[in-house]
C-alpha positions in Angstrom: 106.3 96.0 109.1 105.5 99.5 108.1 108.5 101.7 107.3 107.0 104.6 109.0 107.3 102.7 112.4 111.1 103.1 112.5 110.5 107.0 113.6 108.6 105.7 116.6 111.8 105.1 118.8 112.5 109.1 118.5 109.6 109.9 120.7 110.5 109.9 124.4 109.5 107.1 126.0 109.1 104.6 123.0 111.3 101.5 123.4 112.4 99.6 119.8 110.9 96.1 121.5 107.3 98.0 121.0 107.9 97.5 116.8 107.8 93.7 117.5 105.2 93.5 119.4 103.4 95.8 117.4 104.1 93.3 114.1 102.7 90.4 116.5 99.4 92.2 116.8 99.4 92.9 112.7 100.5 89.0 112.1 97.5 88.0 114.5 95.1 90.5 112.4 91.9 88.7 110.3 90.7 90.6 107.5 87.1 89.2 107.8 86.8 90.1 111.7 88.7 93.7 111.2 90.7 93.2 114.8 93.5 90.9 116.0 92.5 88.2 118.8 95.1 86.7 120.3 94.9 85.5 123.9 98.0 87.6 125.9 99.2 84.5 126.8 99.8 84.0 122.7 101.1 86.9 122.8 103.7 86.5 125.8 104.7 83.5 124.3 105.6 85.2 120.6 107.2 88.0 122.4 109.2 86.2 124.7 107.8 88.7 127.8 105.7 87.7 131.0 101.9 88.4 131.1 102.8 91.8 132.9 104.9 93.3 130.3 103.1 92.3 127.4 99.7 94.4 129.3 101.9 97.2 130.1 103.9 97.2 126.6 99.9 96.8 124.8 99.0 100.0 126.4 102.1 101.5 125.5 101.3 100.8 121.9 97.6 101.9 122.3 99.2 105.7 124.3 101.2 106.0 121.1 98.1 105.6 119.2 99.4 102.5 117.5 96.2 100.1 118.3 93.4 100.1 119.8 92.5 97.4 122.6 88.5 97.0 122.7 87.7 94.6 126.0 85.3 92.1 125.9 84.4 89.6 127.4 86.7 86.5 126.5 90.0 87.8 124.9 91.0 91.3 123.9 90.8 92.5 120.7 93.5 94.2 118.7 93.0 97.2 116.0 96.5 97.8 114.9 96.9 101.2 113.0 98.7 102.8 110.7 101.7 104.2 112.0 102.1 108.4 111.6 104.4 109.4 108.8 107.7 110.9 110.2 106.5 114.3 109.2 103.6 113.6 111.0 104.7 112.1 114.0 106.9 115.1 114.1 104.4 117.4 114.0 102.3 115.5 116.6 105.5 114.9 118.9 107.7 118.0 118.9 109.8 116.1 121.2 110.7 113.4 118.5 112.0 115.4 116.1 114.5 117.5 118.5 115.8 113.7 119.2 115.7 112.9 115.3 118.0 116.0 115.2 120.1 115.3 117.9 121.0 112.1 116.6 121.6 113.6 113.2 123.8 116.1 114.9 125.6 113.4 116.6 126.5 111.2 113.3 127.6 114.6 112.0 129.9 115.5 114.9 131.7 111.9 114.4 132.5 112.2 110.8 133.7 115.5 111.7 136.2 114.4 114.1 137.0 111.6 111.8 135.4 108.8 112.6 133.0 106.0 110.7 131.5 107.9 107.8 
């Protein structure tokens, strides 16, 4: 899974289950075809979701610009992308980085009070 992906769960919205499925898509990609092909039904099964949430999880992956779902006829097919570098998913998503901070500023306050360093 691409380290860049961790940032991902900063931007509002974006829940941590979506790196999974996102490494189900990449684990169904072929080289030779350039897309991933799995039936959602595949999919469900891998993810451990119903038909409903894997659709409505896909399309969160594709708003976040982390595939692309091209529909045919017969089974979808899956272009996963690389995922943004923090700097720019920060950039792109002013609203991730003021969580990244927050977070940050949250560890900080703990150790300050004395807590887990």
């Amino acid at each position: 899974m691409p380290a860049d992906l961790i940032h991902y769960v900063h931007a509002p919205g974006y829940r941590p289950e979506y790196n999974y499925l996102y490494a189900i898509i990449v684990n169904y990609y072929n080289v030779k075809y350039g897309y991933a092909y799995p039936s959602e039904w595949k999919i469900s099964r891998a993810y451990g979701k119903g038909i409903q949430t894997v659709r409505t999880h896909l399309r969160a992956l594709e708003s976040y610009g982390l595939i692309k779902i091209i529909k045919p006829t017969g089974n979808k097919r899956y272009i996963p992308y690389k995922p943004l570098t923090k700097e720019k998913l920060f950039e792109k998503c002013p609203d991730a980085r003021e969580n990244y901070l927050k977070s940050i500023q949250a560890e900080d306050a703990e150790k300050e009070r004395g807590g887990r360093k």
